[in-house]
DRENLO-708369 format. One record per residue (C-alpha): residue in three letters; chain; z, x, y. Coordinates in steps of 0.001 Angstrom, whole numbers. Layout:
BEGIN
code unit c3 c1 c2
ALA A Z X Y
...
//
This chain:
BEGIN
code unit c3 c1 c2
UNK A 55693 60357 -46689
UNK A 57020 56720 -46753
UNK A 55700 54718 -44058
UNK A 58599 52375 -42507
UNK A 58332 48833 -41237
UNK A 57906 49620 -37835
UNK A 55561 53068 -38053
UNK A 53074 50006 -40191
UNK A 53455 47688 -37175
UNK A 52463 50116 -34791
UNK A 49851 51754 -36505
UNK A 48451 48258 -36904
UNK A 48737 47869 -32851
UNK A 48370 50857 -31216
UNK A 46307 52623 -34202
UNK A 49036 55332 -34361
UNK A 52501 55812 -34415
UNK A 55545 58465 -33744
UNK A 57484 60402 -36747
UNK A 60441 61146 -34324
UNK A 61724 63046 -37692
UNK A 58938 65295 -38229
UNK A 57719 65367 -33909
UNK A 54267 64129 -35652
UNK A 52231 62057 -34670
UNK A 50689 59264 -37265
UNK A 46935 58151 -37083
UNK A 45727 54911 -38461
UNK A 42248 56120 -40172
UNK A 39026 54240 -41881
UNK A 39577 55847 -45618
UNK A 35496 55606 -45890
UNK A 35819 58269 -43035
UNK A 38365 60565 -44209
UNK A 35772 63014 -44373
UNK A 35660 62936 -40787
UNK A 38740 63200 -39547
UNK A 39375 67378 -40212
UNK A 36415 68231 -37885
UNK A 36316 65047 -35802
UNK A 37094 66578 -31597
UNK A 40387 65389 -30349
UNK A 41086 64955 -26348
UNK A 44456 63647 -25584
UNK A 45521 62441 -21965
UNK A 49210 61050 -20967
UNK A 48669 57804 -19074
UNK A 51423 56701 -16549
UNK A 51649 52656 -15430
UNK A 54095 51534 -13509
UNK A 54362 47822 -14918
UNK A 56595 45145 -13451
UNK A 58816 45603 -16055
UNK A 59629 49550 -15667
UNK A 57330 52665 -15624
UNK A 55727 53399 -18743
UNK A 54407 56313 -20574
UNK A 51354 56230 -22855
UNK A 49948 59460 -25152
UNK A 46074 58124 -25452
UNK A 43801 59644 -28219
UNK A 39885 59478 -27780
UNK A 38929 61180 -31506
UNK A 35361 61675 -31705
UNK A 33809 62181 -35451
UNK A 30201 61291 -33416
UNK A 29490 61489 -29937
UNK A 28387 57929 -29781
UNK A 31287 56473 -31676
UNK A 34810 57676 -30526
UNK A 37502 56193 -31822
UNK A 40753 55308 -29471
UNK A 44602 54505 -29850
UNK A 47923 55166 -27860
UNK A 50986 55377 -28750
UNK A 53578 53934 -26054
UNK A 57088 55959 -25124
UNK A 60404 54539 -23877
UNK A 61449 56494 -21565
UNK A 65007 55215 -21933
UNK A 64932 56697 -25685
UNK A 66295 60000 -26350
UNK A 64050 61119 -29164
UNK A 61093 60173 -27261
UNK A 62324 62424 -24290
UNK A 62867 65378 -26455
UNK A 59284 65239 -28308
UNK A 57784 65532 -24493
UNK A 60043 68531 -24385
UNK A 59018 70030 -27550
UNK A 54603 69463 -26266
UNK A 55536 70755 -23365
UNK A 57155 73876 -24535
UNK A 54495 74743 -27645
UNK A 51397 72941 -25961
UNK A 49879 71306 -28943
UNK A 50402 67938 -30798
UNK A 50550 68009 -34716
UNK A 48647 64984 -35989
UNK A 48584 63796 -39408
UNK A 45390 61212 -40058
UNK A 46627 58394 -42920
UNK A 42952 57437 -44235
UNK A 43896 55151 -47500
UNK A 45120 57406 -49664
UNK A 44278 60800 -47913
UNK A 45984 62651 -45618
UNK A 44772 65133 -43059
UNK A 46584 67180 -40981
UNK A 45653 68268 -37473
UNK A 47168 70262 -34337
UNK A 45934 70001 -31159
UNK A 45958 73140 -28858
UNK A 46597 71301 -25158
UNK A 44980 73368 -22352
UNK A 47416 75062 -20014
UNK A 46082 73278 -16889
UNK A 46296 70072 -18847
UNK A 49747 70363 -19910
UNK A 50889 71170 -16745
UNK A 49105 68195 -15450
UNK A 51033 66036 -18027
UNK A 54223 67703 -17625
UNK A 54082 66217 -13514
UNK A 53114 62931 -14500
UNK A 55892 62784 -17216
UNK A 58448 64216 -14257
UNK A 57156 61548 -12244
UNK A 57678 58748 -14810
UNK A 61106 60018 -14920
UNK A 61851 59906 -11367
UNK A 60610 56512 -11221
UNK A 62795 55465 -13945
UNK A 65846 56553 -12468
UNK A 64906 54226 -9444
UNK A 63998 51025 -11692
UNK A 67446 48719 -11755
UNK A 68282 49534 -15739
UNK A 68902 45934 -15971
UNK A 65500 45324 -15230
UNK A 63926 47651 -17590
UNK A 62322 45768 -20677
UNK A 60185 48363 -22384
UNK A 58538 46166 -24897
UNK A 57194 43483 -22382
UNK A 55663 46539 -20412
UNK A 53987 47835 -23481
UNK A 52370 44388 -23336
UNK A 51767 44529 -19864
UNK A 49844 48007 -20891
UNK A 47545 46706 -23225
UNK A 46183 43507 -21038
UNK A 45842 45924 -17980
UNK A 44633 49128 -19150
UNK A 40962 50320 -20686
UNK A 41516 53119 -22631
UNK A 38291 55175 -22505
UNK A 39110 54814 -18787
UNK A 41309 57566 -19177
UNK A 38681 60009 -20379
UNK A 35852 60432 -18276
UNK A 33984 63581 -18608
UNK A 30228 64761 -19030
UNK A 31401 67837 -21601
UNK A 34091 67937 -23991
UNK A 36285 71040 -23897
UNK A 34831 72287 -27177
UNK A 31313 71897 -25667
UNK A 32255 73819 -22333
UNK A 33405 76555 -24167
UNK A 30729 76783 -26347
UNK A 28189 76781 -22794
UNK A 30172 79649 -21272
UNK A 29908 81865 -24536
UNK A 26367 80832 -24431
UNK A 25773 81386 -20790
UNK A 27198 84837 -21544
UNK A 25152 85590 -24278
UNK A 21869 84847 -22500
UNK A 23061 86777 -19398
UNK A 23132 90137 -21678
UNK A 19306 89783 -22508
UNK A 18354 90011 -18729
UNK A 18522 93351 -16605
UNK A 21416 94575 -15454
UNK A 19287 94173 -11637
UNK A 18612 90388 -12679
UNK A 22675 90293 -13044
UNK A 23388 91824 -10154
UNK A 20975 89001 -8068
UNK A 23017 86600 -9530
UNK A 25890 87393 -8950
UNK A 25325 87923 -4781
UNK A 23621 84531 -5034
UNK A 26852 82991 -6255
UNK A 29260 84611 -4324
UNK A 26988 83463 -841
UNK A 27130 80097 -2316
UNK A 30765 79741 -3351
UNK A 31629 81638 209
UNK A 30754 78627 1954
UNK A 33346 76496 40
UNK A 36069 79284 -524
UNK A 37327 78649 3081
UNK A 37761 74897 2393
UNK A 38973 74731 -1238
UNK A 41960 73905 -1240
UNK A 41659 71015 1063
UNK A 38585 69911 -59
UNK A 40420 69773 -3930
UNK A 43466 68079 -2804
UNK A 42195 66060 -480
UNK A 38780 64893 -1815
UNK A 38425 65990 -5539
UNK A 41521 64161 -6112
UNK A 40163 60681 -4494
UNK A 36956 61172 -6681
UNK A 38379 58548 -9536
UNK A 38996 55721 -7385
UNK A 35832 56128 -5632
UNK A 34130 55851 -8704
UNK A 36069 53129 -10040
UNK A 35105 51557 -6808
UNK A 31318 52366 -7020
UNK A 31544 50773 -10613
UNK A 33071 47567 -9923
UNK A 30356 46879 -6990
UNK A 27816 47744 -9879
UNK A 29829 44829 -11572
UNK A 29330 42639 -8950
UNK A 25679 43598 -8180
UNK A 25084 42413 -12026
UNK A 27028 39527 -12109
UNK A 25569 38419 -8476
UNK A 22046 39679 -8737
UNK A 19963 38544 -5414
UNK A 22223 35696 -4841
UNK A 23880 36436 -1234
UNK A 24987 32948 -713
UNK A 27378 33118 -3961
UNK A 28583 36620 -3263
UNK A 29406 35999 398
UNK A 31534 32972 -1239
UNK A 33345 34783 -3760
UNK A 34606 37504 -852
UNK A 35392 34615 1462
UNK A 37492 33188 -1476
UNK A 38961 36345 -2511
UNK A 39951 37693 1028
UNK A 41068 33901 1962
UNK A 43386 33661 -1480
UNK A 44704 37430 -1965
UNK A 44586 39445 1005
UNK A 47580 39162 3445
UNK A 46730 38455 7046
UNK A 48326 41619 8280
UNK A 46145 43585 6271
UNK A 42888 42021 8039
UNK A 42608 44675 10286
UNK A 42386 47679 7915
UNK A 39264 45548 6333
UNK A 37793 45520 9302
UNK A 38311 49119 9712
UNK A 36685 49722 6167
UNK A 33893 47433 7112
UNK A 32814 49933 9984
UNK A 33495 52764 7702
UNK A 30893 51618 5586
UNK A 28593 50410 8249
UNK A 28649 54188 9682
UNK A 27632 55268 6247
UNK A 24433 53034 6232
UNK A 23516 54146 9629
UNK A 23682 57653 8816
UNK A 21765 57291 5781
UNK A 19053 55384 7718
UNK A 19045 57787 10410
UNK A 18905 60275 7631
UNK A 16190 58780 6141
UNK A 13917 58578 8900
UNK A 14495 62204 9724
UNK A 16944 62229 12880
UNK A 17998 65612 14246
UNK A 20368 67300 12335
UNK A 22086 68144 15299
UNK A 23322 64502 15904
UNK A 23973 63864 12425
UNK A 26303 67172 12244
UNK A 29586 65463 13675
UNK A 29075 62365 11986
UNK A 29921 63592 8338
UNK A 33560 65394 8489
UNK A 34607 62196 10533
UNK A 33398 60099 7464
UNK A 34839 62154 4829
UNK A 38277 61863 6837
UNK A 37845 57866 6672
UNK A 36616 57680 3473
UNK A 39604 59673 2245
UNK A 42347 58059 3995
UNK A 41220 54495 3134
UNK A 40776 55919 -908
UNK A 44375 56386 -131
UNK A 45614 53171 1908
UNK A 45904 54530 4715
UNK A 44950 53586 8655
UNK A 42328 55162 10437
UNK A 43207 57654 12963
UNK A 42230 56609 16322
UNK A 40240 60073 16856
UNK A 37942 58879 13370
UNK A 37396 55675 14496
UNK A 36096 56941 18077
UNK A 34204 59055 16733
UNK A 32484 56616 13986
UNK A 32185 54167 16599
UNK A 29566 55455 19071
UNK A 27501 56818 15752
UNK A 26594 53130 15035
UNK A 26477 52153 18347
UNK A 29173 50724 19806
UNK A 30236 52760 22959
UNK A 34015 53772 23499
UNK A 35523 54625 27036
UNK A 37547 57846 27581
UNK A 40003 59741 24786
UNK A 43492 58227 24211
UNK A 45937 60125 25663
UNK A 48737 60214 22452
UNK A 50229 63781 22450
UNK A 49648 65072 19188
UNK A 52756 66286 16879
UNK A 54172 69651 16974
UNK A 53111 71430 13425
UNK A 53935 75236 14522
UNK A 56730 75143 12436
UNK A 55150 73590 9064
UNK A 52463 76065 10430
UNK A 54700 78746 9897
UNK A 56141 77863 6796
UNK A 52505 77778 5086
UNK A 51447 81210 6900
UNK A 54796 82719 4775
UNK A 53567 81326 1629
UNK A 55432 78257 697
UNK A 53807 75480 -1048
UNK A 52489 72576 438
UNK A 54783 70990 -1551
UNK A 57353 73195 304
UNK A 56043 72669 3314
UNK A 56150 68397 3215
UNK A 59480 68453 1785
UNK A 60541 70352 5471
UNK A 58545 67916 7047
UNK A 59908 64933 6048
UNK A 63275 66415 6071
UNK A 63092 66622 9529
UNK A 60850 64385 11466
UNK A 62203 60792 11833
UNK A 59091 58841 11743
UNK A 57944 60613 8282
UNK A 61625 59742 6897
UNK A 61130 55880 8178
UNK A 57780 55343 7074
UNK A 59277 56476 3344
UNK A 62287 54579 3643
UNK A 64538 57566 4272
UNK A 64502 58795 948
UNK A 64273 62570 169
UNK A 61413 64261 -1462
UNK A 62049 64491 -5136
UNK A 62509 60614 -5286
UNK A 59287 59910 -4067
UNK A 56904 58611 -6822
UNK A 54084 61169 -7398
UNK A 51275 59171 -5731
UNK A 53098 59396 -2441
UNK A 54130 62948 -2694
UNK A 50117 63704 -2682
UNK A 49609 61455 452
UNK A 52292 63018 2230
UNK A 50943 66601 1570
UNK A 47733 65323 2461
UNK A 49284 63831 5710
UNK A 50965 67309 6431
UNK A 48073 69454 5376
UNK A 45818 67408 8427
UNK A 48558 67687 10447
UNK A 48575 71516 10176
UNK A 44738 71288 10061
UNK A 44562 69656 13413
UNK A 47502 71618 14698
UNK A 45775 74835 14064
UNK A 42281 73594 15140
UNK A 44510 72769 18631
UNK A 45766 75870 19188
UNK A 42826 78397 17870
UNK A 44534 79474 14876
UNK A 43537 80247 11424
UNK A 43434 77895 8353
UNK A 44488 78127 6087
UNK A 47211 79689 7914
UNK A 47719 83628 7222
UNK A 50971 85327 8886
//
């Protein structure tokens, strides 16, 4: 196939580009390593930045011929363009991506099966996009300077962070299964009592612990990583790291936002106390109430959010710092969100009601409705509802989840 102007300029950019003719996708390939390319594993995750100069969707590529030695590229779509609209439609609806690799003079084709969790997953994010468009002033919109925006902002193998390919899990659970039919069908039969005791304890909490923790676990680790940055750029040197927060806070954070540091700093000096207490083998019994509180504060301040005035009670005494009697604030009235969840509706359902119809919700979201809230706040407001039922529930000596 002829290669035209622009499909050369972007494969020289991006390292691929888009047949909008053909819904293929082109890869820019070392000819020495055409070899390579027909068995080399493919993961492919749709990246969503919302740049100053509109939203933008990326399709990133991490293509692996070794382990040690992937090789990345993205290929940027305007959301605004109609063509690139209908080839989301057309992954969407057959779940793979045909690839064709252009190594020199060699060509070699590839499709990419997309996992059905995964797709859905990108099928959200592209609805999001969307919705976020439609917001942007058109006027406003400049795709190319936020495809340049993209590249000086975003790390691409930041976007695939895993410990086992897809290939390689599959290949451990036929394994796993194979090695399970050499033992007795008694050894089995342990096994499988031993798991369901342990997974028993989560089952309960899974669905709040995966929505409201698993989801947070990226930004705590991008977190953990950049004080590992710091820690190697700083070494031992307090004096210069104590300067370069004073300078930071001083020059970029907003006064009004002083407070919530604060609140973070006794988040974190909670967590060294109860490591220390830990450490030197304090009753369990004290340390018991300690760690739900935490998780709650560590979650909501992953997200932005204030500290609830119940958390930061509780965290207070635990490092020593005594608190007089509980604030009096009567608590919202969930029954009906309650309810709605005992009948089976969604939480998504369920915080679409909510903000529907409680005023405060509606103000602190600007009064708009549910579907044009970006997808980032749609989590934290199911989040928000799903502790309000929580609490709600834990009030009144109901069940949760709630069951009708």
């Amino acid at each position: 196939m002829a290669l035209k102007r622009a499909d050369k300029s972007n494969l020289a950019r991006f390292g691929c580009a888009f047949s909008a003719r053909d819904n293929l996708v082109l890869i820019n390939w070392p000819e020495e390593k055409h070899g390579q390319a027909g068995a080399a594993n493919i993961l492919a995750s749709l990246v969503y930045a919302p740049c100053t100069n509109g939203p933008l969707l990326c399709l990133a590529f991490e293509i692996s011929p070794t382990k040690a030695l992937p090789h990345y590229c993205f290929l940027p779509f305007d959301l605004a363009n109609e063509s690139h609209k209908q080839y989301f439609s057309v992954i969407s609806t057959q779940r793979k991506i045909e690839l064709r690799f252009l190594a020199g003079s060699h060509r070699v084709t590839r499709t990419h099966e997309i996992p059905p969790s995964r797709c859905a997953k990108m099928i959200e994010i592209y609805r999001s996009a969307m919705t976020e468009l439609e917001k942007f002033p058109p006027q406003a919109y400049h795709f190319e300077h936020a495809v340049t925006e993209f590249e000086q902002s975003v790390r691409l193998p930041d976007q695939f962070q895993y410990v086992l390919t897809e290939s390689e899990l599959r290949q451990a659970v036929t394994l796993c299964k194979e090695k399970a039919a050499t033992v007795s069908l008694d050894v089995r039969i342990q096994a499988n009592n031993l798991v369901n005791e342990l997974l028993d304890v989560f089952r309960p909490h899974y669905e709040d612990f995966s929505r409201g923790f698993i989801d947070q676990i990226p930004t705590f680790r991008r977190n953990v990583l950049f004080g590992l940055d710091l820690h190697n750029y700083f070494g031992n040197d307090d004096h210069a790291f104590a300067q370069f927060l004073s300078d930071a806070i001083a020059g970029h954070l907003p006064q009004d936002m002083y407070p919530q540091a604060r609140e973070q700093a006794l988040v974190l000096k909670a967590m060294l106390t109860m490591f220390a207490n830990t450490n030197e083998g304090t009753d369990d019994k004290e340390q018991g109430g300690l760690g739900p509180d935490l998780l709650s504060a560590l979650t909501r301040i992953a997200e932005g959010r204030a500290l609830s005035i119940k958390t930061v009670t509780t965290l207070l005494p635990s490092i020593g710092i005594p608190v007089g009697g509980e604030p009096g604030r009567t608590p919202k009235d969930y029954s009906a969100e309650y309810a709605l969840k005992a009948l089976g509706k969604s939480w998504a359902a369920v915080a679409e009601y909510h903000l529907k119809n409680d005023s405060d919700i509606r103000t602190d979201f600007s009064g708009r409705t549910y579907d044009q809230l970006s997808f980032e706040e749609k989590a934290k407001l199911k989040h928000r509802v799903r502790e309000g039922v929580r609490s709600f529930a834990k009030r009144t000596g109901r069940p949760f989840p709630p069951v009708s």
